[in-house]
FIKOLZA-1660 file (N, C-alpha, C; in steps of 0.1 Angstrom, whole numbers, plus 5000, padded with zeros to 4 digits):
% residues 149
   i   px   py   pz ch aa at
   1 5008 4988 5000  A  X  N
   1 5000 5000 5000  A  X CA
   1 5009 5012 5000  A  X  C
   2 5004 5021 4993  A  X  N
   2 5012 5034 4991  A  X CA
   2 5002 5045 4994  A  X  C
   3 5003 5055 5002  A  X  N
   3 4997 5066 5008  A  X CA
   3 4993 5068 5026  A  X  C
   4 4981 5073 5025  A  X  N
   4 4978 5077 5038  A  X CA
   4 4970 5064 5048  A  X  C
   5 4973 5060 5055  A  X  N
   5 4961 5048 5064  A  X CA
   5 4961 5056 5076  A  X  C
   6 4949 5057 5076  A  X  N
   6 4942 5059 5090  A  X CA
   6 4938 5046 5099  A  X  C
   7 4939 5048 5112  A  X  N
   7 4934 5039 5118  A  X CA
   7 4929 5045 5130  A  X  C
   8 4914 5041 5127  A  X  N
   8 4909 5043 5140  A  X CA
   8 4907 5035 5151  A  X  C
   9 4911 5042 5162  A  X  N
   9 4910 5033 5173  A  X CA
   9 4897 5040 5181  A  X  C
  10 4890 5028 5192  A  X  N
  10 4881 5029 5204  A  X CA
  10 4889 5022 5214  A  X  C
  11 4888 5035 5229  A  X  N
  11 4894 5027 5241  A  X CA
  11 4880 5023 5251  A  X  C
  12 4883 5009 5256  A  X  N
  12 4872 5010 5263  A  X CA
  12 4877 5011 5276  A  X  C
  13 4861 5008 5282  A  X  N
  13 4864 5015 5299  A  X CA
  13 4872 5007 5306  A  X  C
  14 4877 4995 5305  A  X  N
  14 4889 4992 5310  A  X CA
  14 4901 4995 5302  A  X  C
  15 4906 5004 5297  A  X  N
  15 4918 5009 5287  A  X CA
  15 4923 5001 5274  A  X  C
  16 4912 4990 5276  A  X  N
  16 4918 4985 5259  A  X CA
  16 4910 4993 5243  A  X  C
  17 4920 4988 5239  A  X  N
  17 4921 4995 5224  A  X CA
  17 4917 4985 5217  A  X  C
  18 4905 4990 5209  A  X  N
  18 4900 4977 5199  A  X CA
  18 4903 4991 5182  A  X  C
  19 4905 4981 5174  A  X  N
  19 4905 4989 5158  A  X CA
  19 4893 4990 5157  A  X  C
  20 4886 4998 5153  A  X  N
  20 4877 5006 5143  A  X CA
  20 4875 5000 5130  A  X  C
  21 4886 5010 5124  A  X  N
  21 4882 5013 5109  A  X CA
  21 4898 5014 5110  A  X  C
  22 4900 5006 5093  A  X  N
  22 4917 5011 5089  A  X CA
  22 4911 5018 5075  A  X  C
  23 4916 5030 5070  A  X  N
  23 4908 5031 5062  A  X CA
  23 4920 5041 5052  A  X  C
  24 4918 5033 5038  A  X  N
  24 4940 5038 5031  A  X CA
  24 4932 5045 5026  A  X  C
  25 4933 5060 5035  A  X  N
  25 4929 5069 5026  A  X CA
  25 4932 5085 5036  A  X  C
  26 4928 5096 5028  A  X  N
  26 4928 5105 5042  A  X CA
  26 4913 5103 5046  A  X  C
  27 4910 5107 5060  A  X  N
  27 4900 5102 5071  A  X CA
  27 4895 5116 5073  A  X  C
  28 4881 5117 5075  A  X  N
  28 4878 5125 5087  A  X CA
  28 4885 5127 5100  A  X  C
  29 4892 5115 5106  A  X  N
  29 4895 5118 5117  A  X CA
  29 4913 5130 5115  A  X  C
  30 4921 5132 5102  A  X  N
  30 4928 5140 5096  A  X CA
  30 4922 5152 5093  A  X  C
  31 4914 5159 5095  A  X  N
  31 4909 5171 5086  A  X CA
  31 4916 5177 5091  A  X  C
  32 4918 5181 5105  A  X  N
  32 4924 5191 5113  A  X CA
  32 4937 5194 5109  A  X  C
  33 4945 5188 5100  A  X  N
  33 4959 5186 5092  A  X CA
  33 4959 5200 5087  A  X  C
  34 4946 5198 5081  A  X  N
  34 4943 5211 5065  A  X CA
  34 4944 5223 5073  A  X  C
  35 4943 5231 5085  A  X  N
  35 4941 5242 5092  A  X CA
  35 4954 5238 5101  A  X  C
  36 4958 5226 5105  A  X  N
  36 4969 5228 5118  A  X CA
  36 4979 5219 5117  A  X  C
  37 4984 5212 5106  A  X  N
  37 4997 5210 5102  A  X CA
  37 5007 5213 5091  A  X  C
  38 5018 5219 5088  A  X  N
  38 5025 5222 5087  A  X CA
  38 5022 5212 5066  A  X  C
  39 5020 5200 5070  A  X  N
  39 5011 5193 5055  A  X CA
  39 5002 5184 5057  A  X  C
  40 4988 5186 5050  A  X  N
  40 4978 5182 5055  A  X CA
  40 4980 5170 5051  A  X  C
  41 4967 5160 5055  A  X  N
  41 4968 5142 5051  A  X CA
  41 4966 5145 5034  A  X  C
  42 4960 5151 5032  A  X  N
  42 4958 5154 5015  A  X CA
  42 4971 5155 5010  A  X  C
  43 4978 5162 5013  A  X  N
  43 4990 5167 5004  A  X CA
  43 4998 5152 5007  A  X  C
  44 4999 5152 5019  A  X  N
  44 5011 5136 5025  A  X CA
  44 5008 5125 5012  A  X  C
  45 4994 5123 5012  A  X  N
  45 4987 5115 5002  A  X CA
  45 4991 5119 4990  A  X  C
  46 4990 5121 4980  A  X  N
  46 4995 5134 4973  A  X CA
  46 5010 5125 4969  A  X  C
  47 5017 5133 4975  A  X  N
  47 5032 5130 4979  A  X CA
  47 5035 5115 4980  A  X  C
  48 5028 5109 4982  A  X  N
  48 5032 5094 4990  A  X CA
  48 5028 5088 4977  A  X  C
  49 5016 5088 4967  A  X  N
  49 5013 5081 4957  A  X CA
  49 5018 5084 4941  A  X  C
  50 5024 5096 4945  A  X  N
  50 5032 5103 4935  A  X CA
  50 5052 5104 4936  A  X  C
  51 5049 5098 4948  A  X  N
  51 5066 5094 4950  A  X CA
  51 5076 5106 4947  A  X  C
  52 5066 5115 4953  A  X  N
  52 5075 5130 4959  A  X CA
  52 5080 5125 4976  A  X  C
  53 5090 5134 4978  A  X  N
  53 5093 5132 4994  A  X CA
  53 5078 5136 5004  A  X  C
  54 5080 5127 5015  A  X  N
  54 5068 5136 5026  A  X CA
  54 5070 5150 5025  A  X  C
  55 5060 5154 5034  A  X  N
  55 5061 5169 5040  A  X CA
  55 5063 5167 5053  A  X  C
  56 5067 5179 5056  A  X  N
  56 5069 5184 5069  A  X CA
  56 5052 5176 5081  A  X  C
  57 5050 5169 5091  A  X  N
  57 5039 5164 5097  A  X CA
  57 5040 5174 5115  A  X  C
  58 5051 5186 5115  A  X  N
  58 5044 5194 5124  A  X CA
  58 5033 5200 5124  A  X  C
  59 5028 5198 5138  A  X  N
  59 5020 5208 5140  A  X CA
  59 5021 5222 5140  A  X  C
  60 5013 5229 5133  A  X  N
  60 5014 5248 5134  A  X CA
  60 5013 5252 5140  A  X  C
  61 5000 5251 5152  A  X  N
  61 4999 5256 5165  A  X CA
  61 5001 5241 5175  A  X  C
  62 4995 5248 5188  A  X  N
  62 5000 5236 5198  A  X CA
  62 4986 5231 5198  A  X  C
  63 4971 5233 5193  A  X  N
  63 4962 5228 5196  A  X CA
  63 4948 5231 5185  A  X  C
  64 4944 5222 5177  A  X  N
  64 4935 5225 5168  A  X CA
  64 4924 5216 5169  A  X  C
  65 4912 5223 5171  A  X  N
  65 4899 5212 5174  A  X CA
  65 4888 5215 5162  A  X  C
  66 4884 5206 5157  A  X  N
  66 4876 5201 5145  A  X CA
  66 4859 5195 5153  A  X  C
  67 4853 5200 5144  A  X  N
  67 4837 5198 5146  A  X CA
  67 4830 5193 5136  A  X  C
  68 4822 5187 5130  A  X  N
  68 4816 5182 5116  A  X CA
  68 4801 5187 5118  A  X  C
  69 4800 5197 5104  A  X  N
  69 4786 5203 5102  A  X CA
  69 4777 5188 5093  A  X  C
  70 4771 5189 5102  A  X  N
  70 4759 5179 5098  A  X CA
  70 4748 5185 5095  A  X  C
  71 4738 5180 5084  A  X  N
  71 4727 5179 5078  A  X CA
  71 4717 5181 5089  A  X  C
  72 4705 5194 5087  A  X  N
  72 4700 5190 5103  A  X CA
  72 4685 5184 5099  A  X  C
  73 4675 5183 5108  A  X  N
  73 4661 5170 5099  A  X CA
  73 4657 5182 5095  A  X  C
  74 4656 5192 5092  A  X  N
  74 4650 5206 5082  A  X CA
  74 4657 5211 5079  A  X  C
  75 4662 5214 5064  A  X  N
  75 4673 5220 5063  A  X CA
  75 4665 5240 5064  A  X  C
  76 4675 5248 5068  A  X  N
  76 4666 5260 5067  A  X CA
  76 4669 5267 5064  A  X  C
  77 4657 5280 5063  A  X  N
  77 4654 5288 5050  A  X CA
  77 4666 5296 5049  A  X  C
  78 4673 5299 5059  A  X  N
  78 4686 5306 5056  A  X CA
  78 4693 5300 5044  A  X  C
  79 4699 5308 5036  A  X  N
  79 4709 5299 5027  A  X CA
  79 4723 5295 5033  A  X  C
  80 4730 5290 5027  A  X  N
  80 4745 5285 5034  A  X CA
  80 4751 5294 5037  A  X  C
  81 4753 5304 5026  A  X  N
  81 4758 5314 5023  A  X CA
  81 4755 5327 5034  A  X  C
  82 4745 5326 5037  A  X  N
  82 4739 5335 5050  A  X CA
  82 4742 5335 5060  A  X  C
  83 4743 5320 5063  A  X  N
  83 4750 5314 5076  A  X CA
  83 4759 5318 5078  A  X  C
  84 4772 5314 5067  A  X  N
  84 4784 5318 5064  A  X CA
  84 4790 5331 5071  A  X  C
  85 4781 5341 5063  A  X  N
  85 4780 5352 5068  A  X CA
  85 4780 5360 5084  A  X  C
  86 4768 5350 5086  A  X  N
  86 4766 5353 5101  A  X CA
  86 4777 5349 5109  A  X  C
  87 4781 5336 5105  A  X  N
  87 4791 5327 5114  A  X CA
  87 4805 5335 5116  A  X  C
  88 4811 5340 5103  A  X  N
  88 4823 5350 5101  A  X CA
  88 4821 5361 5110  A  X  C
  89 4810 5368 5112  A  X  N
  89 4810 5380 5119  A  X CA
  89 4811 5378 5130  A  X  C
  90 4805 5363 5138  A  X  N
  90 4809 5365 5150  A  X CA
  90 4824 5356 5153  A  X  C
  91 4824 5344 5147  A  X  N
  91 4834 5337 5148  A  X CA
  91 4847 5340 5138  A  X  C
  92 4854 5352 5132  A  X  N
  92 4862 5352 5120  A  X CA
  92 4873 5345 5126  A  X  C
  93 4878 5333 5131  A  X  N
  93 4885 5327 5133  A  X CA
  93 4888 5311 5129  A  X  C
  94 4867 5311 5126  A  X  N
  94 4864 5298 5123  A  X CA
  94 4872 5291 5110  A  X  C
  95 4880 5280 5111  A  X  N
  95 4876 5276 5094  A  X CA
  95 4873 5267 5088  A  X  C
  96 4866 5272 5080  A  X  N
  96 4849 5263 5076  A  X CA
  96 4855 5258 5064  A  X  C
  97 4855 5245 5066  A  X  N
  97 4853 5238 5047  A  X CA
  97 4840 5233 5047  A  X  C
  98 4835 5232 5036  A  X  N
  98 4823 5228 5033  A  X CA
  98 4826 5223 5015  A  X  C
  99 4819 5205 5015  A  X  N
  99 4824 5198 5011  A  X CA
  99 4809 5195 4991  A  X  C
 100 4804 5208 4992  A  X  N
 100 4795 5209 4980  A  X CA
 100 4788 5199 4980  A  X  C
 101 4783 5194 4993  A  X  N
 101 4772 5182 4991  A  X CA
 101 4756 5190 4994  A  X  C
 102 4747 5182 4991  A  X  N
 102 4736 5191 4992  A  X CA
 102 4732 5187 5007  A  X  C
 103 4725 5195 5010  A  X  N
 103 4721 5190 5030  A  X CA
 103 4705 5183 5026  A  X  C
 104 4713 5171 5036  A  X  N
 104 4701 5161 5040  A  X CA
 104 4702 5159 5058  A  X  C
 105 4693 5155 5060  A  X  N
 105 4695 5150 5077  A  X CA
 105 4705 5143 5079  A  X  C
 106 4712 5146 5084  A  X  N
 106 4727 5136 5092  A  X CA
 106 4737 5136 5084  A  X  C
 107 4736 5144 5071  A  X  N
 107 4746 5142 5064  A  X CA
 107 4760 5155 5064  A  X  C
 108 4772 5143 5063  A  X  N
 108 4782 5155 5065  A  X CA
 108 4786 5164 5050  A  X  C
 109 4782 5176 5058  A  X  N
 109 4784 5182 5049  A  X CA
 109 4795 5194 5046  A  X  C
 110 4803 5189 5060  A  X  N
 110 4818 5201 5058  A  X CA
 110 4823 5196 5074  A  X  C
 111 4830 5205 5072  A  X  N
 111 4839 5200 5088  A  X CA
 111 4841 5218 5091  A  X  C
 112 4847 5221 5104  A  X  N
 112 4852 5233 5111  A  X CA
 112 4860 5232 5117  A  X  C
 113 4873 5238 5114  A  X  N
 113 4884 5236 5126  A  X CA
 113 4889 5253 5133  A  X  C
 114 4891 5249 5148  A  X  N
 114 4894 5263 5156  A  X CA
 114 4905 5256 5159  A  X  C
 115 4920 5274 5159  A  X  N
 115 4932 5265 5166  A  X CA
 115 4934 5277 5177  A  X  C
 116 4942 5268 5187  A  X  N
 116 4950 5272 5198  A  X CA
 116 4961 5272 5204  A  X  C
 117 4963 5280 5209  A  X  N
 117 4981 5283 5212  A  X CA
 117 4983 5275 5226  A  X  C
 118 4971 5272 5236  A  X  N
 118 4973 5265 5252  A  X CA
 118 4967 5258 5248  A  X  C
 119 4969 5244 5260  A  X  N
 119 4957 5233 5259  A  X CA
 119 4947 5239 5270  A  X  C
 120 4950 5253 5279  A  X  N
 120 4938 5252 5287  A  X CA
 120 4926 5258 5277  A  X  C
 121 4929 5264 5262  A  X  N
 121 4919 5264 5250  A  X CA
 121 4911 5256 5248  A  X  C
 122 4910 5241 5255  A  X  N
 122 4906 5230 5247  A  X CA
 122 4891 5234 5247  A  X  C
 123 4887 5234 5260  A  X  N
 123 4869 5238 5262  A  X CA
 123 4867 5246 5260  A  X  C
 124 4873 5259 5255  A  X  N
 124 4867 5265 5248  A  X CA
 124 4866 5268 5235  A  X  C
 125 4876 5262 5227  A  X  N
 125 4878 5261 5212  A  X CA
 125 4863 5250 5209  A  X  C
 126 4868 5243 5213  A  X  N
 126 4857 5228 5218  A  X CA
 126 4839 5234 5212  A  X  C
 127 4837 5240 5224  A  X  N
 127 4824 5243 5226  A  X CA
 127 4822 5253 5212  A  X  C
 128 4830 5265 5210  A  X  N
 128 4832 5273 5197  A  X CA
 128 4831 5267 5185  A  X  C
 129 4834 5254 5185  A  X  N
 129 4835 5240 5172  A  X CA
 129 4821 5238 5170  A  X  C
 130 4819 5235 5179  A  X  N
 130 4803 5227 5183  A  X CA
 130 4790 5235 5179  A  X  C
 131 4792 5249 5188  A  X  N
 131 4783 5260 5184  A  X CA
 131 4784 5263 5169  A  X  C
 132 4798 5269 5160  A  X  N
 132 4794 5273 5150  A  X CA
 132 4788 5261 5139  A  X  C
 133 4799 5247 5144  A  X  N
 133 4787 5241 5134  A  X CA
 133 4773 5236 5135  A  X  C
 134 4767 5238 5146  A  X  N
 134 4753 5233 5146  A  X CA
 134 4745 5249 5141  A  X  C
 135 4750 5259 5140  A  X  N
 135 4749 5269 5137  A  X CA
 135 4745 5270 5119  A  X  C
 136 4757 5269 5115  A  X  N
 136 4759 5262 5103  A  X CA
 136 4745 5252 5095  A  X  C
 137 4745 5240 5103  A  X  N
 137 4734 5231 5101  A  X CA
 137 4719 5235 5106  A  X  C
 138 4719 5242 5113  A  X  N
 138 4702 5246 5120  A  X CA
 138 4700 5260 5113  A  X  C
 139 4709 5272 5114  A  X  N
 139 4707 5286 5117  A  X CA
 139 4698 5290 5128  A  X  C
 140 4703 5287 5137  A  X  N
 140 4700 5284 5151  A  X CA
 140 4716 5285 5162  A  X  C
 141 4718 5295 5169  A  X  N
 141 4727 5295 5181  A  X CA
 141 4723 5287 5194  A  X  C
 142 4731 5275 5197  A  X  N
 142 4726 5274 5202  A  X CA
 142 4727 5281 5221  A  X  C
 143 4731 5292 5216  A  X  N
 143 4734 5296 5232  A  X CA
 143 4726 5306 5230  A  X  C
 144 4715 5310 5223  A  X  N
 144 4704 5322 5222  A  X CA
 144 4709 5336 5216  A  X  C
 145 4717 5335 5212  A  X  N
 145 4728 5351 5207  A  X CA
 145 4719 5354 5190  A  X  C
 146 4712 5362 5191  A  X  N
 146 4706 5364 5177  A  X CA
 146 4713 5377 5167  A  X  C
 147 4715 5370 5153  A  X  N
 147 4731 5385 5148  A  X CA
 147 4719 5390 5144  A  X  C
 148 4703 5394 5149  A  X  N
 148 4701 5405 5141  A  X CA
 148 4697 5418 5151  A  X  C
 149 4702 5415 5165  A  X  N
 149 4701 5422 5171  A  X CA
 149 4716 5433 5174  A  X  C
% end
């Protein structure tokens, strides 16, 4: 095999590690590369099947947390593009890929990654992840903040 394998692991409550998913390809569980390493799983991939050297696999910052905008059971009247909008004004830090799929219920339809310089950032980049993408998928905050006030 030539390229990228992911493998996912699950720990259980007594500390073992069972495999998942091996999956020779870049993963969702890599997106965070594209915003917070130095070369994403894409390019590595890229490079690996084209028999260029690696890239560089540091991290950019010390801490980057990824969210996935999911399809919500209504898609709503807002357009994407509206959201967008909204979401940048309050969050311009966010960064949003969105993957040109059309929105259905539960379907992924982009990912969000926030980065950070501390790990004491995690809970709040975290929660920031979470909010703008269900944001994103509903047009709905879910902490009550309305941008037309």
């Amino acid at each position: 095999m030539v390229g990228v394998l992911a493998v996912e692991l699950f720990e259980t409550t007594d500390g073992e590690l069972l495999v998942n998913e091996l999956a020779m390809r870049p993963h969702n569980s890599g997106h965070w590369t594209m915003d917070g390493a130095v070369t994403s799983q894409f390019e590595q991939h890229l490079r690996a099947v084209l028999d260029y050297p690696l890239g560089d696999t540091d991290a950019t910052v010390p801490l980057t947390v990824m969210a996935n905008v999911l399809g919500a059971p209504q898609t709503p009247t807002m357009t994407i593009d509206e959201r967008l909008h909204h979401l940048f004004a309050r969050l311009p830090d966010a960064r949003v890929h969105l993957y040109g799929k059309g929105e259905r219920p539960g379907r992924k339809i982009g990912h969000i990654n926030l980065l950070g310089t501390s790990p004491e950032e995690c809970v709040n980049l975290r929660e920031r992840a979470e909010l703008a993408a269900h944001w994103l998928s509903h047009a709905e905050w879910t902490d009550g903040w309305d941008p037309h006030q």
